[in-house]
C-alpha positions in Angstrom: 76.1 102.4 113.0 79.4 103.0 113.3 81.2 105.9 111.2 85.0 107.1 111.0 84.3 111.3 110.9 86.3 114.3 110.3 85.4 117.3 113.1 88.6 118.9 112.1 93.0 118.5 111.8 94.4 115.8 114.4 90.4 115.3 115.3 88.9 111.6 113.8 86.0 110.4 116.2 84.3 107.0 115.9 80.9 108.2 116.3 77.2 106.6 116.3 75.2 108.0 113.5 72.1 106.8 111.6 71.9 103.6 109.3 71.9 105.8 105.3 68.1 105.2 104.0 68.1 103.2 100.4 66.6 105.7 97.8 65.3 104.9 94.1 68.4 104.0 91.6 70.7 103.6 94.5 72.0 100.7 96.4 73.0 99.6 99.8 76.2 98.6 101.2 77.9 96.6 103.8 81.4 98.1 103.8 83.8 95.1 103.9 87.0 97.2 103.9 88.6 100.6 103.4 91.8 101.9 102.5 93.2 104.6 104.0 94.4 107.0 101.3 97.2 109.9 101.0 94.3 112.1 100.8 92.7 110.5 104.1 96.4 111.7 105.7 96.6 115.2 104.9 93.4 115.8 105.6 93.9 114.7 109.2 97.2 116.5 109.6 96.0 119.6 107.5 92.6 119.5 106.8 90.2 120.5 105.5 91.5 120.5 102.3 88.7 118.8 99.8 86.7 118.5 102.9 84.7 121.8 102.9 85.2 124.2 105.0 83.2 124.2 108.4 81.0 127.7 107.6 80.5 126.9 103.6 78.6 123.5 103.0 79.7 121.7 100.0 77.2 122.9 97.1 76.7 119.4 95.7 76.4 117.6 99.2 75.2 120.0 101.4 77.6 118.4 103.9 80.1 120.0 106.2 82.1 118.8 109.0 81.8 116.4 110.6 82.0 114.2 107.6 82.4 110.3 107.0 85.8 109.2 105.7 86.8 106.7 103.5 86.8 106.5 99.8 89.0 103.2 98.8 86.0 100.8 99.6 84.7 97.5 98.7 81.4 96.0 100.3 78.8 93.7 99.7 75.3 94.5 98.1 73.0 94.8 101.2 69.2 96.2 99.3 68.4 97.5 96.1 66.5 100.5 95.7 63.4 100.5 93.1 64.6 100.7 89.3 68.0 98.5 90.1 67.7 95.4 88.4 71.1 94.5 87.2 72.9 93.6 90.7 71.9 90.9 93.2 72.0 91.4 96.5 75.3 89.2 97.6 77.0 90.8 94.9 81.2 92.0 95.6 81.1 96.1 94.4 83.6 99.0 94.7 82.2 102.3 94.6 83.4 105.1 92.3 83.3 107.9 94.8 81.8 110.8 92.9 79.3 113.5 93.7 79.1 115.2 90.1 76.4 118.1 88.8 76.4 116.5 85.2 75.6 119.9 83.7 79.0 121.8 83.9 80.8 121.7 80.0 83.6 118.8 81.8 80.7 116.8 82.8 78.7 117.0 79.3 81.6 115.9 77.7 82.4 113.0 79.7 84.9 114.2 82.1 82.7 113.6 85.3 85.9 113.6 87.3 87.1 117.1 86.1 83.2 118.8 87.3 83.4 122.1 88.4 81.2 121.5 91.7 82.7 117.7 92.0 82.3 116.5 95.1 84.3 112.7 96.4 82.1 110.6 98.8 84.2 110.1 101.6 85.6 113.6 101.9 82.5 115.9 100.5 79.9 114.3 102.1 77.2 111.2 101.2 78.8 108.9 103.6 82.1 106.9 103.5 83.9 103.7 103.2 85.1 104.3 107.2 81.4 103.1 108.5 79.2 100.1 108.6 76.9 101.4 105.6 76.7 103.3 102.4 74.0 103.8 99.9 75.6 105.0 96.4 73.8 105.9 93.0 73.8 102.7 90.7 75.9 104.5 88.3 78.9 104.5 90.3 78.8 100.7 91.5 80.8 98.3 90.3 80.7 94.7 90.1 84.3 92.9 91.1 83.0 89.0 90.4 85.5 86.5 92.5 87.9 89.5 93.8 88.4 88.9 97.3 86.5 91.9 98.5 90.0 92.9 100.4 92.0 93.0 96.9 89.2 95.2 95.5 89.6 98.1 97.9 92.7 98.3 95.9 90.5 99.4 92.8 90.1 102.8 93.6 93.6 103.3 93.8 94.7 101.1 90.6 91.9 103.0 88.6 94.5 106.3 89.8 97.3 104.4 88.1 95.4 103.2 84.9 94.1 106.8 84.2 98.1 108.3 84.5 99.3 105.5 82.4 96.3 105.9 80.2 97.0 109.8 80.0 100.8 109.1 79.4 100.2 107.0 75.7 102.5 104.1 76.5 102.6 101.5 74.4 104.3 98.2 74.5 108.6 98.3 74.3 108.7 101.8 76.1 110.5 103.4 79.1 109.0 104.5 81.6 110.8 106.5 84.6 108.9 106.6 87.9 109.5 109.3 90.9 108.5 107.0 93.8 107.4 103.5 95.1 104.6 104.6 97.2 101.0 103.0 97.1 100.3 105.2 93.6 103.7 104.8 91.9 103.8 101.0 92.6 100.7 100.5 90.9 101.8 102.5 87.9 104.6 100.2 87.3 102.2 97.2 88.2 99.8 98.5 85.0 103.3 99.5 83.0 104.3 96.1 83.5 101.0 94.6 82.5 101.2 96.4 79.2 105.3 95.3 78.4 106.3 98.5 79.6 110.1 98.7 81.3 110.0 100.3 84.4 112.1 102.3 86.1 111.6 103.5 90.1 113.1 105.8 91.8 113.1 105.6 96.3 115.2 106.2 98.8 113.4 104.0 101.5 114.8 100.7 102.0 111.6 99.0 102.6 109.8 100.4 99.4 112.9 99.7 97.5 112.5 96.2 98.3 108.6 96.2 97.7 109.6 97.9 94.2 112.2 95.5 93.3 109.5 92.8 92.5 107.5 94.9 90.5 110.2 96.6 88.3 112.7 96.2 86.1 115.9 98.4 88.0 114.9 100.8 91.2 117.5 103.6 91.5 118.3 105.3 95.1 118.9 108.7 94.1 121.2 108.8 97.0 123.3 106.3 95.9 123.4 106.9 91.7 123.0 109.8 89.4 119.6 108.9 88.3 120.1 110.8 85.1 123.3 109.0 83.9 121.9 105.7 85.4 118.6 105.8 83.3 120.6 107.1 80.2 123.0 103.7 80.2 119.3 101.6 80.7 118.2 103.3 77.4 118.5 105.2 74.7 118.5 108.7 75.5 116.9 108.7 78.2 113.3 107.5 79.0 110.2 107.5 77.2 107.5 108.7 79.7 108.1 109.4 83.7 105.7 109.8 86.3 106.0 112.2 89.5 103.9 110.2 92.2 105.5 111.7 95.2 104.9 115.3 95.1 108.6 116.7 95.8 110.4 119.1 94.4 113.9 116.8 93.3 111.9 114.0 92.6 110.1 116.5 89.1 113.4 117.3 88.4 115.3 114.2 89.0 112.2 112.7 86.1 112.3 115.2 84.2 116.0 114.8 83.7 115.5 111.1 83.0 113.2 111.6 80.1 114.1 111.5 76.6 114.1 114.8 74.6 110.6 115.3 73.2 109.5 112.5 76.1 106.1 112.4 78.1 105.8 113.1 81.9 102.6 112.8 84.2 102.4 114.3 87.6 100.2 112.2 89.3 100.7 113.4 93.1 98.6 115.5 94.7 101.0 118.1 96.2 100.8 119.6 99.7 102.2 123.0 98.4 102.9 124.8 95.1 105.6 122.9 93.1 109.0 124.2 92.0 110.0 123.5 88.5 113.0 123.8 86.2 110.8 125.2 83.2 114.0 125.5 81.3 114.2 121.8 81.5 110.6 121.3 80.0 111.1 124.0 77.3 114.9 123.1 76.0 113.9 119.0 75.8 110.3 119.7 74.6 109.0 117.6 77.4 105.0 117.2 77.1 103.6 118.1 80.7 100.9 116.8 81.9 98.0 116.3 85.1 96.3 113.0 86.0 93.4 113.8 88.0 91.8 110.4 89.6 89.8 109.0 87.1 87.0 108.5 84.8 86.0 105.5 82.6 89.1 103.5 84.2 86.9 101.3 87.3 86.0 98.8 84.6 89.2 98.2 83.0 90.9 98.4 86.3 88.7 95.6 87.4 89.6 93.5 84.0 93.2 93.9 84.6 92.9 92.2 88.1 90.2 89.3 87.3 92.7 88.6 84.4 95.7 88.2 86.8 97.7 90.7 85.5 98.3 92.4 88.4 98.1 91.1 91.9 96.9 93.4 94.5 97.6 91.0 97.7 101.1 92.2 98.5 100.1 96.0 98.2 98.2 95.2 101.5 100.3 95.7 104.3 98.2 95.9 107.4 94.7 95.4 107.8 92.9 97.0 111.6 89.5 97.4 113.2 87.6 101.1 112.6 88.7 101.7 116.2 92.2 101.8 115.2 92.0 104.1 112.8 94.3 106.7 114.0 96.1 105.1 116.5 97.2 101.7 114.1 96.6 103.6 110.5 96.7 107.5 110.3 99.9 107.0 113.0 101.6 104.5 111.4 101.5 106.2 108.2 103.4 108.9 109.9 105.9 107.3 111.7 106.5 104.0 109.2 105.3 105.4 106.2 108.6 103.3 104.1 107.1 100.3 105.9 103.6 100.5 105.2 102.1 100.5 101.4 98.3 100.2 102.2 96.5 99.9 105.4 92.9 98.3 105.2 90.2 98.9 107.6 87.3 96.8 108.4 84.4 99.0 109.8 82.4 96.2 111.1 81.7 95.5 114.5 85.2 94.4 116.5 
């Protein structure tokens, strides 16, 4: 079959490899689609970054380059493996793309997604949503009902924004302040909005402005207004909660400026480099600090707030290509259109 793999930076080859064999409490998929993710982009321009290394194996996996890609997926059940009884094949999944050791303290108490070892399929190793085929542990399988099986590769991402908002404690009639209108922070103020949160975005591209203007309630181009006095005459004192989803420097500070004294602020990017923060800012206002990593626990409810129609995932789709296209029609127009472009899909079936 047909796999997108990482053999190192600026190097993605569409290569033949063997069909995955179906093992006992697992399950078979046909990938339908696969977004490509933030992640997916630094790896190929600076990689390997959760990729393992080359010369040290990932100790969960066993896998090193080259490695599958691909870990925003939905697909169609395929086979079963012996012990499954609670899907059909037929069935429209999305895959939770962990490879956890379960015996670390995180894992014991629940926090899968904060293992010591972990390990995401699609960048560790045990295949990827960039090929015809997976096979994926029952436990991390989910069901998506009537979701057309393009909307739902959108799950893994909005299960990103659910955990932040989750982690933030917003509750109906708050502010919330949001550093960036890019695939992540659109779909914070998508579950904000959902849950009667006002929203407040922050971008300088015109194109994600305009994709940001129908999900919230004022976007603010930082080089256009003070953000700080902007957000202070929207409410009072300042916002509740903010969220960093762009992973820049003035972006933390332009949020954490925008918060209320005694407010709430999540960084949800993943950043490239070490971050530099005002900590005089956080101390002086009493601003609560703190990391969203991913996800846990947040597939399901993700998956509720879609079949419920709270939030539409069709107009986050942007582009969808062939696997062949990867880099040339995905990876590269991230790079040079990346205000354009929100999220590319690829199909990995046959062209």
């Amino acid at each position: 079959m047909r796999s997108a793999r990482f053999h190192g930076v600026r190097d993605i080859r569409i290569d033949d490899v063997a069909e995955p064999e179906l093992r006992p409490g697992a399950v078979k998929i046909a990938v339908a689609w696969c977004g490509i993710c933030g992640t997916d982009l630094h790896e190929y321009l600076e990689g390997p970054i959760f990729i393992p290394p080359s010369n040290s194996p990932h100790p969960l996996t066993g896998e090193a380059p080259p490695v599958t890609l691909g870990h925003e997926f939905s697909g169609t059940v395929e086979a079963l493996g012996e012990g499954v009884t609670d899907l059909a094949v037929g069935d429209g999944v999305v895959v939770e793309p962990y490879v956890v050791c379960d015996t670390c303290p995180p894992c014991r108490a629940g926090n899968y997604h904060l293992c010591t070892n972990i390990g995401v399929v699609g960048l560790a190793g045990g295949g990827g949503g960039l090929s015809e085929k997976i096979v994926v542990d029952r436990r991390w399988v989910h069901p998506v009902g009537d979701i057309p099986l393009d909307q739902a590769a959108l799950i893994e991402p909005l299960s990103v924004a659910r955990h932040a908002v989750v982690r933030s404690g917003a509750t109906r009639g708050a502010t919330a302040v949001i550093g960036g209108a890019g695939p992540i922070g659109l779909l914070v103020a998508a579950v904000l909005a959902d849950l009667g949160v006002t929203t407040i975005i922050t971008e300088i591209s015109a194109a994600r402005k305009n994709r940001a203007r129908t999900i919230a309630d004022h976007v603010l181009d930082p080089t256009e207004v003070d953000v700080r006095a902007r957000v202070l005459e929207l409410t009072d004192g300042g916002a509740d909660i903010g969220f960093e989803c762009a992973g820049v420097d003035a972006v933390m500070d332009q949020v954490l400026d925008a918060v209320r004294p005694a407010g709430v602020v999540v960084n949800v990017a993943i950043w490239g480099k070490p971050a530099a923060i005002d900590m005089q800012k956080l101390v002086v206002k009493e601003i609560d600090l703190r990391g969203s990593f991913a996800y846990a626990h947040d597939h399901a409810e993700a998956i509720a707030l879609v079949q419920r129609h709270g939030v539409d995932l069709s107009p986050f789709i942007t582009s969808r290509i062939g696997l062949e296209q990867l880099v040339t029609h995905g990876l590269t127009a991230l790079l040079d259109d990346a205000g354009t472009e929100v999220k590319i899909l690829v199909h990995p079936g046959s062209p």
